[in-house]
Backbone as JSON, one array per atom type, in Angstrom:
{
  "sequence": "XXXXXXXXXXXXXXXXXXXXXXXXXXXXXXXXXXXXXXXXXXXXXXXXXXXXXXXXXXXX",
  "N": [[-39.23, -5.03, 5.76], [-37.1, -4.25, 7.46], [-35.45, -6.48, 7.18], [-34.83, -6.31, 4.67], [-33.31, -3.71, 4.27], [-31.07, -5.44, 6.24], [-29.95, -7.23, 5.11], [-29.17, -5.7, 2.38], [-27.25, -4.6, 3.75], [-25.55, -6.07, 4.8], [-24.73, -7.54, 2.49], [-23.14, -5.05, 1.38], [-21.07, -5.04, 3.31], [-20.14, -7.09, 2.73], [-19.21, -6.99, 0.45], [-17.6, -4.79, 0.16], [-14.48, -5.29, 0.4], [-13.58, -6.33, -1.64], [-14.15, -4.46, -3.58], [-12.45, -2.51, -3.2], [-9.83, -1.26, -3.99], [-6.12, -1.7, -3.54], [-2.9, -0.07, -3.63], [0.0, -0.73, -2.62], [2.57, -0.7, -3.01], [2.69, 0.85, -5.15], [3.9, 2.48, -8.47], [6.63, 0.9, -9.71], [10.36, 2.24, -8.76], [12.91, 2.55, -11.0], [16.28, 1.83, -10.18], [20.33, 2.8, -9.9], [21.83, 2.67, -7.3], [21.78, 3.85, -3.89], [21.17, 6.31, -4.13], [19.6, 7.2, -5.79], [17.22, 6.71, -4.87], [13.91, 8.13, -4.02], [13.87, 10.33, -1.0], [12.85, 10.38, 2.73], [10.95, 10.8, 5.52], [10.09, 8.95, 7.53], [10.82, 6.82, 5.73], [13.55, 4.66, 4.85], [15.24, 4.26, 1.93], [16.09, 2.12, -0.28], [18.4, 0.81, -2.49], [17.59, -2.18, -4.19], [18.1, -5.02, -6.12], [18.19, -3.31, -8.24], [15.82, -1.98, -8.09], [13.94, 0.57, -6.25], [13.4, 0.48, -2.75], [11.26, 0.52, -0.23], [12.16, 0.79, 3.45], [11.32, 0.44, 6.84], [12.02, 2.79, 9.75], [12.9, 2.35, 12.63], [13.04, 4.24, 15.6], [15.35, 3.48, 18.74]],
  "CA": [[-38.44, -3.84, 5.47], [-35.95, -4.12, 8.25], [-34.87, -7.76, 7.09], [-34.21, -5.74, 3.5], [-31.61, -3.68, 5.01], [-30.04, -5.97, 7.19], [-29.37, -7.81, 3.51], [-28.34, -4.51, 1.58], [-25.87, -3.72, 4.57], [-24.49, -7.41, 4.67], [-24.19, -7.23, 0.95], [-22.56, -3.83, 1.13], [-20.06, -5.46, 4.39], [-19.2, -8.31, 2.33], [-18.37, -6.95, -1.23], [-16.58, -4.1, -0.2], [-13.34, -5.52, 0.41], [-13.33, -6.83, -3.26], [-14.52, -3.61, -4.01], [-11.47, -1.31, -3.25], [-8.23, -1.42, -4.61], [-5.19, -1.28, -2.53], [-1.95, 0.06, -4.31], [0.72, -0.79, -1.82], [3.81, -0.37, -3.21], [2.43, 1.85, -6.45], [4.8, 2.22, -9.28], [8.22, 0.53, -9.65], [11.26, 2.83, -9.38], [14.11, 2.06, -10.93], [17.58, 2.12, -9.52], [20.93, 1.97, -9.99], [22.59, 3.05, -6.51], [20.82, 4.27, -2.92], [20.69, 7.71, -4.04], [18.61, 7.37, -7.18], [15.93, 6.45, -4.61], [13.46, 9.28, -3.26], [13.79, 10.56, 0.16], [11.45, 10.51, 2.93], [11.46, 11.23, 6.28], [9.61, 8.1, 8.07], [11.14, 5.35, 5.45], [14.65, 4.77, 4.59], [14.89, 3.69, 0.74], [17.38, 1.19, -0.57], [18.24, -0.15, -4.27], [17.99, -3.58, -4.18], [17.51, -5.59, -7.51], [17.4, -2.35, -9.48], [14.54, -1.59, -7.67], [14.11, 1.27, -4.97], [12.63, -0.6, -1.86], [11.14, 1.75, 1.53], [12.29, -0.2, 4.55], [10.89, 1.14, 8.09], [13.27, 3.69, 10.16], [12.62, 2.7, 14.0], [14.04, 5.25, 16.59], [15.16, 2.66, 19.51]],
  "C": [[-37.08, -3.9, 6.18], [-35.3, -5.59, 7.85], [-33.84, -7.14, 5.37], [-32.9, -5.27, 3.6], [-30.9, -3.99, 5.53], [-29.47, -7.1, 5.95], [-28.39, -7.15, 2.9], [-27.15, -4.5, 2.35], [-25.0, -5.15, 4.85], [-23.99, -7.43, 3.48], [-23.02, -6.34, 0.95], [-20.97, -4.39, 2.21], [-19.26, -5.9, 3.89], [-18.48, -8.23, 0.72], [-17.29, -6.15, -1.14], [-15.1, -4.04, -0.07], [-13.12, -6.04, -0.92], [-13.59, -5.71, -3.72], [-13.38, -2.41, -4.16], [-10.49, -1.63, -3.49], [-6.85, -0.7, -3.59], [-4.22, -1.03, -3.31], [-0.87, 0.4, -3.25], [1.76, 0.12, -1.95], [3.9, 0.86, -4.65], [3.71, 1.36, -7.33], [6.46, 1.87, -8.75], [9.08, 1.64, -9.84], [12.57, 2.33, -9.27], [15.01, 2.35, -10.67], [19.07, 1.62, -9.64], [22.27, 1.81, -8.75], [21.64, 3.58, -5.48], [20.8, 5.54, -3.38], [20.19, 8.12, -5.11], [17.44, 7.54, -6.63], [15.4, 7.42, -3.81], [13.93, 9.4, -1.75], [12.78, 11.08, 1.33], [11.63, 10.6, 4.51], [11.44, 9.65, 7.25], [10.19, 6.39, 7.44], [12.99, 6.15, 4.83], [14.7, 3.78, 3.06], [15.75, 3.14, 0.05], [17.42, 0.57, -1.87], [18.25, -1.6, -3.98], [17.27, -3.92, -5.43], [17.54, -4.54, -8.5], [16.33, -1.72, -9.0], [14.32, -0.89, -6.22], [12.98, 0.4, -3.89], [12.71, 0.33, -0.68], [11.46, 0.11, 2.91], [11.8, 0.69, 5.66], [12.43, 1.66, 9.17], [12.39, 3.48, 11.83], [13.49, 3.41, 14.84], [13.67, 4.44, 17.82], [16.17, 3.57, 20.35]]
}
């Protein structure tokens, strides 16, 4: 019994990173100037390529 679940819960360890879906960057927005691109408080958001891009805002 206890060898069962120490299977199920390895099973369950080892699939679920194939199992969830990460959506990093989500949908593309397009751009044709920095102020097409949303605003946010934590990222600073930049056209590059046509394409709005979050860069990180460190306070040094």
């Amino acid at each position: 019994m206890v060898k069962t679940f120490k299977f199920i819960y390895s099973i369950i360890i080892f699939l679920s990173p194939f199992l969830v879906v990460m959506n990093v960057d989500g949908e593309l927005i397009k751009c044709t100037m920095d102020a097409d691109c949303p605003t946010s408080l934590n990222r600073k958001w930049l056209c590059i390529n046509n394409i709005c891009r979050k860069m990180c805002v460190t306070n040094v």
